[in-house]
PAFIRO-841376 format. One line per 4 residues: for each residue x, y, z of C-alpha. Coordinates in nm, 4 decimals. Layout:
<lumfis>
X:Y:Z; ...
</lumfis>
This chain:
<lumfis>
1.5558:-0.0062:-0.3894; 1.8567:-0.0543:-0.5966; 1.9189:-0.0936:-0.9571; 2.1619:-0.0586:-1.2270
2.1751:0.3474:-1.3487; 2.3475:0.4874:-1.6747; 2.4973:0.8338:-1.5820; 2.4599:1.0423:-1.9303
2.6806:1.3376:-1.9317; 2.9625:1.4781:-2.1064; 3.1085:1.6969:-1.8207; 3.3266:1.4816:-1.6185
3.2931:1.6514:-1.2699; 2.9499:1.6161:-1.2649; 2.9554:1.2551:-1.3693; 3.2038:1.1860:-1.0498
2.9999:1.3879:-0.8227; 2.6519:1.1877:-0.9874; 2.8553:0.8538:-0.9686; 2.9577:0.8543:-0.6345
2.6024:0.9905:-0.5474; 2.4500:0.6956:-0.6663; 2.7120:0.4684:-0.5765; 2.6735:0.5254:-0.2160
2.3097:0.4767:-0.2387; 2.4016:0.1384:-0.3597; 2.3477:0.1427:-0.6964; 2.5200:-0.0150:-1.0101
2.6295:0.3077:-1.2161; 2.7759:0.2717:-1.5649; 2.8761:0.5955:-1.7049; 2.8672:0.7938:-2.1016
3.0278:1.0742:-2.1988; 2.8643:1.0999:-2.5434; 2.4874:1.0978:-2.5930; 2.5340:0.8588:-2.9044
2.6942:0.6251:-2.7221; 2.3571:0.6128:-2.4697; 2.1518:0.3577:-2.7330; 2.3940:0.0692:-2.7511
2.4883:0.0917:-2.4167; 2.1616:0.0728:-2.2708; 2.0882:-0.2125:-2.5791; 2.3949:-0.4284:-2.4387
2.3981:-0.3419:-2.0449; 2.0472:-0.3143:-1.9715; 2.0478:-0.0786:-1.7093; 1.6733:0.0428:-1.5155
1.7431:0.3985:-1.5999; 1.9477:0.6804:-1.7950; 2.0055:0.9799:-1.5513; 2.0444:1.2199:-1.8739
2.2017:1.5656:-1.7873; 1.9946:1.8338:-1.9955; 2.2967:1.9902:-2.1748; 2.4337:1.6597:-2.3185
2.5782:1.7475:-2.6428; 2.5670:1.5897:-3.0086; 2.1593:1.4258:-2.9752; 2.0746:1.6743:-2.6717
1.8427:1.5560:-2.3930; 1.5178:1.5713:-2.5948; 1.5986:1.3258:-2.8578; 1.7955:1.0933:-2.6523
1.4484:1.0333:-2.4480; 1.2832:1.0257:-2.7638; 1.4824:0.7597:-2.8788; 1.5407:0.5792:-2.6174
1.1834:0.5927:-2.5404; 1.1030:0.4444:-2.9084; 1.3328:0.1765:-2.9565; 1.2473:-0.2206:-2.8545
1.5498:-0.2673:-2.7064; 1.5862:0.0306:-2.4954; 1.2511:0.1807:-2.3938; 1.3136:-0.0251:-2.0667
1.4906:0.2245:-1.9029; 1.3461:0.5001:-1.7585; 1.4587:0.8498:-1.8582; 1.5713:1.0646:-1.5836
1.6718:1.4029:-1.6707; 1.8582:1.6317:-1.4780; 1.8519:1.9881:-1.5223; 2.0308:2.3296:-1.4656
1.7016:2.5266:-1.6265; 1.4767:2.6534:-1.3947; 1.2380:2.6437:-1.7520; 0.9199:2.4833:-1.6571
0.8191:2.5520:-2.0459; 1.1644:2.2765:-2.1238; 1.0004:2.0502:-1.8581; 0.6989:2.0099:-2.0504
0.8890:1.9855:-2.3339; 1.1012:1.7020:-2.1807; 0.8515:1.4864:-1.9969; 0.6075:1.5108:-2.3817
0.9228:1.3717:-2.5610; 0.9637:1.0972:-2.2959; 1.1073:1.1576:-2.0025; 1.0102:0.9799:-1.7028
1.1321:1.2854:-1.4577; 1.3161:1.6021:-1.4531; 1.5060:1.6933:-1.1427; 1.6580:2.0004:-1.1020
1.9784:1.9761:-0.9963; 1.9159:2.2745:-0.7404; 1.7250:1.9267:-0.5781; 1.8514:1.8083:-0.2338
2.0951:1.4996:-0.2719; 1.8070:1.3126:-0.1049; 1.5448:1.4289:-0.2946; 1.7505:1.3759:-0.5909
1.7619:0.9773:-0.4567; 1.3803:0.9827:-0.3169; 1.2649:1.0360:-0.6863; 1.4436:0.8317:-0.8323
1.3815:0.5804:-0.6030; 0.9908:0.6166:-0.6385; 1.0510:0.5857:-1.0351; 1.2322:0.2199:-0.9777
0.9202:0.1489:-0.6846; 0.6603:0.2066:-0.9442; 0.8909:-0.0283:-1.2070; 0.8947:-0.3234:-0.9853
0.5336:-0.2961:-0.9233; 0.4804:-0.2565:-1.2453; 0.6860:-0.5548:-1.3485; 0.5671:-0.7770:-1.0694
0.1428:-0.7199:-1.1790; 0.3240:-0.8310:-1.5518; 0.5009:-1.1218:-1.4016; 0.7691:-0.9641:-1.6304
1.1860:-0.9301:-1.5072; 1.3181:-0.5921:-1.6387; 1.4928:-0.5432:-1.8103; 1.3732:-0.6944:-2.1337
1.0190:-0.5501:-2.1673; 0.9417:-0.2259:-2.0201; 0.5916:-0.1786:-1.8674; 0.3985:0.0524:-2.0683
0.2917:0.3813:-1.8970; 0.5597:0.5299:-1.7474; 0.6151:0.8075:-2.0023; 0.3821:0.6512:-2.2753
0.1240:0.9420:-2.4367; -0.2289:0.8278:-2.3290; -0.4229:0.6743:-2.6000; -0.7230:0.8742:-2.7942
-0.9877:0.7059:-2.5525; -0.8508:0.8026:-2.2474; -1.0989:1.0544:-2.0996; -0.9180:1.3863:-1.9215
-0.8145:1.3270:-1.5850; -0.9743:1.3828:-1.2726; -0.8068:1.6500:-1.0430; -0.8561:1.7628:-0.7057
-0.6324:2.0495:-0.6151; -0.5400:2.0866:-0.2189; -0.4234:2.4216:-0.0618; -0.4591:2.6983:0.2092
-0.3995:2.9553:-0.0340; -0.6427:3.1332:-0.2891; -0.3976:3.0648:-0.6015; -0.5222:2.7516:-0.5937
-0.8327:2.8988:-0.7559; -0.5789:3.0712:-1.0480; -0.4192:2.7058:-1.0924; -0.7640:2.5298:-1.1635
-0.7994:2.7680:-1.3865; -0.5014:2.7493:-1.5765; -0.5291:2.4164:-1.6173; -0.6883:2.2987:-1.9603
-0.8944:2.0567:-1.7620; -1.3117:2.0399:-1.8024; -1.3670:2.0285:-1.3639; -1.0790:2.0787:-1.1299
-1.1546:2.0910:-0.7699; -1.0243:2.3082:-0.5281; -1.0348:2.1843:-0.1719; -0.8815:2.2992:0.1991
-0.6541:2.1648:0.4264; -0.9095:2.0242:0.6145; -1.0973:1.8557:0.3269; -1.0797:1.4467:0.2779
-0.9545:1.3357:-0.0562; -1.3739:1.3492:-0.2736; -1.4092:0.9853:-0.4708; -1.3610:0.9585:-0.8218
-1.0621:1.1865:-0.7961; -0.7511:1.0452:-1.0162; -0.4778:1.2835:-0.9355; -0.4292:1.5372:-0.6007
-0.2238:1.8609:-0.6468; -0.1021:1.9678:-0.3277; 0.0222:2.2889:-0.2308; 0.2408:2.1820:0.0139
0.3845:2.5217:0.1113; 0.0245:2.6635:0.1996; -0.1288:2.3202:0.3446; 0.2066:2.2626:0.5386
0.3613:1.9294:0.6455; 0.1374:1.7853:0.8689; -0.1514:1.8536:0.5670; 0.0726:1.7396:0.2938
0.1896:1.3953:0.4519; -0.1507:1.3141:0.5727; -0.3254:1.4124:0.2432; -0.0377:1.2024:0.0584
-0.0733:0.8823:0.3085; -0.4463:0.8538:0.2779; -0.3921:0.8630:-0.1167; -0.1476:0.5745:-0.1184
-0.3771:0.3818:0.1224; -0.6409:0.3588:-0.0611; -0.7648:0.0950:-0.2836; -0.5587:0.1224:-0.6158
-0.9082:0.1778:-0.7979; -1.0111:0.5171:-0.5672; -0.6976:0.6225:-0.4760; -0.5174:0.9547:-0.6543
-0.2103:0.9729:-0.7626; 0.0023:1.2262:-0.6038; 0.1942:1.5325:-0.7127; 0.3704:1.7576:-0.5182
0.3808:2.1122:-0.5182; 0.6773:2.3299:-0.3214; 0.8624:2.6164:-0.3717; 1.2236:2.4433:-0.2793
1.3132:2.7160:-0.0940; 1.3508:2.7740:0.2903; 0.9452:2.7804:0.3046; 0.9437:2.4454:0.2362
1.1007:2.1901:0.5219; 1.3444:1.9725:0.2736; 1.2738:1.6683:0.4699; 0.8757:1.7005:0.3836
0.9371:1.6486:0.0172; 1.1301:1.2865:0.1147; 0.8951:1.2058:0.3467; 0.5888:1.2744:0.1336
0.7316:1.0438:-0.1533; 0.8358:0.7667:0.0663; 0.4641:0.7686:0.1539; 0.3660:0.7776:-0.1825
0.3546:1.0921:-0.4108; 0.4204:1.0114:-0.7630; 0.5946:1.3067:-0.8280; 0.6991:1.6747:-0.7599
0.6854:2.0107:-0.9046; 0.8921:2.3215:-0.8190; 0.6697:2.6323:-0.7785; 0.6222:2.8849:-0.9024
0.3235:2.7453:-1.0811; 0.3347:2.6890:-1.4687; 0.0206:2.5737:-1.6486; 0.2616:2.3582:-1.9091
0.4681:2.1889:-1.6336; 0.1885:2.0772:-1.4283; 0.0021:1.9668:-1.7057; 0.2503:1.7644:-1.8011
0.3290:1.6273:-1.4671; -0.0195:1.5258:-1.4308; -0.0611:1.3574:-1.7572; 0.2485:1.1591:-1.6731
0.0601:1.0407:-1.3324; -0.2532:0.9782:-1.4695; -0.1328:0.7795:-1.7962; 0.0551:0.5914:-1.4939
-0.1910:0.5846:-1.2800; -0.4363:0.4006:-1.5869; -0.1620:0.2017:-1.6953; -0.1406:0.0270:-1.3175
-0.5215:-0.0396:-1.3580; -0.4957:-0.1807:-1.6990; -0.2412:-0.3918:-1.6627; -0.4162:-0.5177:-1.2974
-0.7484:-0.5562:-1.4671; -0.5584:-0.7493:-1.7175; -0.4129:-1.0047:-1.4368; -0.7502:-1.0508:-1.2829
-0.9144:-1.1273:-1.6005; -0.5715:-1.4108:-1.6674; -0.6078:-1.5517:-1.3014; -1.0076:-1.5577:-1.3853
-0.9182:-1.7365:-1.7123; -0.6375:-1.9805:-1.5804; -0.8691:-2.1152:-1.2604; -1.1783:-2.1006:-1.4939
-1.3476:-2.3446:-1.7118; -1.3874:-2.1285:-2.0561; -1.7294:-2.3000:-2.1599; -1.9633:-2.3589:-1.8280
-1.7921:-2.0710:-1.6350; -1.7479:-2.3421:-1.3350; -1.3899:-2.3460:-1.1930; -1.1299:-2.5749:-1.3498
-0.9456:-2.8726:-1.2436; -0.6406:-2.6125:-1.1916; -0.8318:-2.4595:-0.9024; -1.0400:-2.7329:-0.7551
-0.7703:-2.9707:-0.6899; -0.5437:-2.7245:-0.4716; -0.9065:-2.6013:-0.3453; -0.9528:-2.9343:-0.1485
-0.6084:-2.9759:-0.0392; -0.6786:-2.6399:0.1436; -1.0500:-2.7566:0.2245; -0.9118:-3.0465:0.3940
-0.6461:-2.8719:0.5860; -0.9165:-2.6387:0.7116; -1.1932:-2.9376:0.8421; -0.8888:-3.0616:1.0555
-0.8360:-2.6949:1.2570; -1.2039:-2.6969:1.2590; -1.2435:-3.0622:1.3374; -1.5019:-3.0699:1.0970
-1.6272:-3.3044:0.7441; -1.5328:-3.2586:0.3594; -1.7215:-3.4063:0.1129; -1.7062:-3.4545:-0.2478
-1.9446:-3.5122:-0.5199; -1.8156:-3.6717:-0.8565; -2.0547:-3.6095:-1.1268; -2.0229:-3.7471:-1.4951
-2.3288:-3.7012:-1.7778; -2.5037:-3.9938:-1.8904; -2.4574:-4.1047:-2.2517; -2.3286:-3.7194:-2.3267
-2.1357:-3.9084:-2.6130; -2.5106:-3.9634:-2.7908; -2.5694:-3.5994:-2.7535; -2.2636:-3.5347:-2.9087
-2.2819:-3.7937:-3.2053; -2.6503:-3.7128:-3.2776; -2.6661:-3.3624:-3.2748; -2.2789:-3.2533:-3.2861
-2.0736:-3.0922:-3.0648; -2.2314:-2.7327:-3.0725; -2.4946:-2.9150:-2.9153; -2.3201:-3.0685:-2.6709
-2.1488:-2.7640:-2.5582; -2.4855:-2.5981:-2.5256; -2.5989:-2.9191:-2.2775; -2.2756:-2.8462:-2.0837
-2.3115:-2.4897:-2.0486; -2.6929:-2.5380:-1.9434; -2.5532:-2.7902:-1.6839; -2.2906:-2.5581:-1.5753
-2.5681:-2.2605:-1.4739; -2.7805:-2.5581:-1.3113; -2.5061:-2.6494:-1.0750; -2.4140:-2.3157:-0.9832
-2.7803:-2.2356:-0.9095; -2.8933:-2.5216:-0.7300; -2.5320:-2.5353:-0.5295; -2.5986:-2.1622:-0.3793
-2.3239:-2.0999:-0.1396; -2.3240:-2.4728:-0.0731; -2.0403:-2.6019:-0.2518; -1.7935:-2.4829:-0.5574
-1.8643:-2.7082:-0.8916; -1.6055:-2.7399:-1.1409; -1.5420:-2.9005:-1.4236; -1.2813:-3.1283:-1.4566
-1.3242:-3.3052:-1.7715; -1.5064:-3.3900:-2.0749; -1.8371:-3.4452:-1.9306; -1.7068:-3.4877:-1.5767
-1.7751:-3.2451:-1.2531; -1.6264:-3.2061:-0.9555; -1.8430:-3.0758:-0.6515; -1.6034:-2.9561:-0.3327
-1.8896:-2.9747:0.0122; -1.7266:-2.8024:0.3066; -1.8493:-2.8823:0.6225; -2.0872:-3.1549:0.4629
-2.1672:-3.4564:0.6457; -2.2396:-3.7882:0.4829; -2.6403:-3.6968:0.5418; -2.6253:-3.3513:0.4021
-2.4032:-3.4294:0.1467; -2.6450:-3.7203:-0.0052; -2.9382:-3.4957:0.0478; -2.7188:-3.1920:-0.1706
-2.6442:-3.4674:-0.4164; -2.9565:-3.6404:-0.4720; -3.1171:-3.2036:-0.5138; -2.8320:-3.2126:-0.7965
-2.9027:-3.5189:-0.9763; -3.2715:-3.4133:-0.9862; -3.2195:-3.0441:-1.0983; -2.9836:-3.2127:-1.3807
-3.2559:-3.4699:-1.4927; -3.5097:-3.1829:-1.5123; -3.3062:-2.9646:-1.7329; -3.4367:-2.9193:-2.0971
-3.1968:-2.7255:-2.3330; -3.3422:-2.5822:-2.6361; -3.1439:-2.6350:-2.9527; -3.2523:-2.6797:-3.3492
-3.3460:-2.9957:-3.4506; -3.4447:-3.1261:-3.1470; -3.7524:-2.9721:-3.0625; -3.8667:-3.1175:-2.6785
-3.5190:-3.0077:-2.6431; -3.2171:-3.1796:-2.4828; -3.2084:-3.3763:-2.1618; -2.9726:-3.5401:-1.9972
-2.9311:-3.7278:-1.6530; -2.5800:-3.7642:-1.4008; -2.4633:-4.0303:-1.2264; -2.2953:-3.8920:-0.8784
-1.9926:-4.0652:-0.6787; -2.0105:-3.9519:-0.3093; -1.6829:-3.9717:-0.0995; -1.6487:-3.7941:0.2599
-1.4061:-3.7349:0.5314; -1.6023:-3.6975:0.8300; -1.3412:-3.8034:1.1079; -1.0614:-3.6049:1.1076
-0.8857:-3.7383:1.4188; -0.8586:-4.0402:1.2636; -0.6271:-3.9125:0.9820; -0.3743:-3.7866:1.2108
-0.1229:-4.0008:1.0486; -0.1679:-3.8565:0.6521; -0.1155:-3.5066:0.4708; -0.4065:-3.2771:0.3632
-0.2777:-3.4296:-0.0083; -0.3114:-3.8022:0.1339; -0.6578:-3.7398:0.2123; -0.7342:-3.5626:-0.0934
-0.5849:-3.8178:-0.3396; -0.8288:-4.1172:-0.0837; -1.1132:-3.8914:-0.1263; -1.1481:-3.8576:-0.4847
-1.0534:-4.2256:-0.5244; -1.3565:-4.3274:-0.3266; -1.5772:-4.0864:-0.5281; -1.4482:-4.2078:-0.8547
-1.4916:-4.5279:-0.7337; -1.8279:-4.4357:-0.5878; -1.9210:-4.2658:-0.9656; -1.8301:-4.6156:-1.1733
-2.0720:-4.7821:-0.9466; -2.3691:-4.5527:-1.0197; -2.2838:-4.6100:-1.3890; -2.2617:-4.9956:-1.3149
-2.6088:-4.9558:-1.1172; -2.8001:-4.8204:-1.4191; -2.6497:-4.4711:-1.4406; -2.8952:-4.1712:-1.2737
-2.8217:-4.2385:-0.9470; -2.6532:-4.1563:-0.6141; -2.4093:-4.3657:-0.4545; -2.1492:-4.2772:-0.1778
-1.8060:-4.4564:-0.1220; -1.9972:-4.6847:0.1638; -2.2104:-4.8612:-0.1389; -2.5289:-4.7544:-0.0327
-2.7275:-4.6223:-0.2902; -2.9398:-4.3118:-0.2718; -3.2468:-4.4335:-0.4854; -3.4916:-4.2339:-0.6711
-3.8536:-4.1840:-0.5673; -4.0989:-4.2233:-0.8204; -4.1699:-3.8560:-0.8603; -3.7876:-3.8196:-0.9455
-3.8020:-4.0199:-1.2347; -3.8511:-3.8141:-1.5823; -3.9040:-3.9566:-1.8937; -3.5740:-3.8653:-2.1324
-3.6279:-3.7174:-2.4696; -3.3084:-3.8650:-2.5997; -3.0709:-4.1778:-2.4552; -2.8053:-4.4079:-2.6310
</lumfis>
């Protein structure tokens, strides 16, 4: 994945060597020599990350990520830090003032490149679940402190070795887990630690690919633990994160360092479910009518389009159902629009309940409905119909003032396809637009026949039975 990458770092050979690192992986690298300089360049250029080199002079590597991580303009970027320490105390410090990751520089080239690379992979997914470009708003939750509700992480702590006991220990966390080799990754678990130099490759890549391939609600985020030394096969580490691990830790274990390695994952981790609860809930709202609950006009039309392209591989019928309210305007003027919103609403649940798994009811206007009928011939779709405009006419909704409650009745256009090799000759949209025509057409007939009634697009009316009629409580 490539991006654009600011290279902070007052020594010169180690910018060159970082540059043409970068570089040949394809990315864009810009390039500061003074850490006050880091700001407006990331302000103007807007590049996806600052690899910061810990001994930066004049602001120092801790209060460039604090800046950068507080100002509109730049918080963007992700903060990459690169250090010469083997301190895991100054990691913690670095990743609490806003660091994204800290690499030692005793890193592998390629590992060096594999993290960074899974920091600009969580970015994009980040900014595609925000329907965002970056740069120009950063994704919260990269680096971000979790908020005072956020209840303590999860963890589940994987090894072959009985330190693994010491760690859970260590770690100010109220239940840790500590699990085998052989163990499968326990529900409910937010982040895995694994040991990877005492569970071994084959262990560690397996544990790390089930993680990533479960669903984003169950599934851990992943840090890995090696000792970077010849224990540890280099190639693991690369392979793990291309599978998925969300980060790694050098060993030997530090309490401070891999508590704040985990709270960076897990304030990730809930910052991915946030912000994909929070595009479920805007999908829900966009396809969904705010006041019945039925499905919109946004949804239904595309809905049939597909509908009809599905009865031709099927060689099966579509039908529609074009409902509008019967004097809903007296309902309105009489009792005001609170009440008519409540008659909606109650019409709404009726449709929905009396539909089943039948059809999908929306509401495309005013007082106007739209019922989609897969698979409904002209029979079963008049029978569905004529249940509907009988479950309408028999709903009473409470509401002040009018105390035998409100009634109303619907009037129902029926339109259906139910030869599809005859409409070899026009698009799934042809159809669509001919099919609501008829049933609009259909509709301003039943109105024109007395309103309360059934009629499909052939003009034959489906009549009411005497035990169908119900006296109204209110009509205009």
């Amino acid at each position: 994945m490539t991006g654009r990458i600011l290279i902070a770092d007052d020594r010169f050979a180690s910018r060159l060597m970082l540059s043409a690192l970068f570089s040949g992986a394809f990315y864009d690298v810009m390039q500061a020599d003074r850490s006050e300089d880091v700001g407006a360049i990331v302000q103007e250029d807007q590049p996806g990350a600052v690899l910061i080199s810990d001994g930066i002079s004049g602001l120092g590597a801790l209060a460039l990520c604090d800046s950068l991580r507080g100002g509109d303009e730049t918080r963007h970027a992700l903060r990459i830090v690169l250090t010469d320490r083997a301190d895991a105390t100054r990691c913690a410090m670095l990743i609490k003032a806003g660091a994204d990751e800290v690499i030692p520089r005793s890193c592998s080239d390629a590992e060096i490149l594999a993290r960074v690379r899974r920091l600009f992979e969580y970015r994009a997914r980040m900014s595609d679940l925000t329907m965002q470009e970056v740069p120009g708003i950063r994704p919260a939750g990269l680096a971000e402190a979790a908020g005072a509700f956020a209840p303590p992480p999860r963890v589940a702590i994987f090894s072959g070795d009985a330190r693994a006991a010491d760690w859970a220990r260590a770690l100010p966390l109220p239940a840790v887990k500590v699990l085998g080799p052989a163990d499968a990754l326990p529900p409910g678990v937010d982040l895995a630690l694994l040991d990877a130099d005492s569970l071994g490759r084959d262990a560690t890549l397996r544990l790390t690919a089930r993680a990533a391939r479960l669903d984003q609600e169950a599934g851990p985020e992943v840090l890995l633990a090696h000792s970077g030394h010849g224990s540890t096969d280099p190639s693991m580490v690369i392979e793990a994160l291309d599978y998925g691990a969300g980060g790694v830790m050098t060993l030997p274990f530090h309490a401070d360092e891999a508590m704040a390695r985990l709270t960076l994952l897990a304030d990730r981790r809930r910052s991915m479910l946030r912000t994909r609860d929070q595009l479920r809930h805007g999908l829900q709202s966009a396809l969904t009518d705010p006041l019945t609950g039925l499905y919109n006009r946004r949804y239904a039309l595309p809905r049939l389009d597909q509908l009809i392209r599905d009865s031709r591989t099927r060689d099966a019928p579509v039908a529609v159902l074009m409902g509008d309210l019967d004097h809903f305007k007296w309902v309105n003027d009489t009792f005001g629009h609170p009440a008519g919103d409540a008659v909606l609403q109650a019409i709404g649940r009726c449709l929905s309940d009396t539909l089943g798994t039948s059809g999908i009811a929306s509401r495309i206007g005013g007082e106007e409905f739209l019922i989609l009928l897969p698979g409904c011939a002209r029979a079963e779709a008049s029978a569905l119909a004529r249940r509907l405009r009988l479950a309408v006419a028999r709903t009473c909704v409470p509401y002040p003032g009018a105390p035998d409650g409100l009634q109303v009745t619907m009037s129902i256009g029926l339109a259906t396809l139910d030869c599809p090799a005859a409409r070899q000759f026009r698009t799934p949209e042809e159809d669509a637009s001919r099919l609501l025509t008829r049933a609009d057409q259909a509709l301003y007939r039943a109105k024109a026949a007395g309103r309360d009634c059934v009629i499909s697009d052939f003009r034959r009316s489906v009549r009411k039975a005497p035990e169908d009629v119900l006296p109204r409580v209110a009509s205009g």
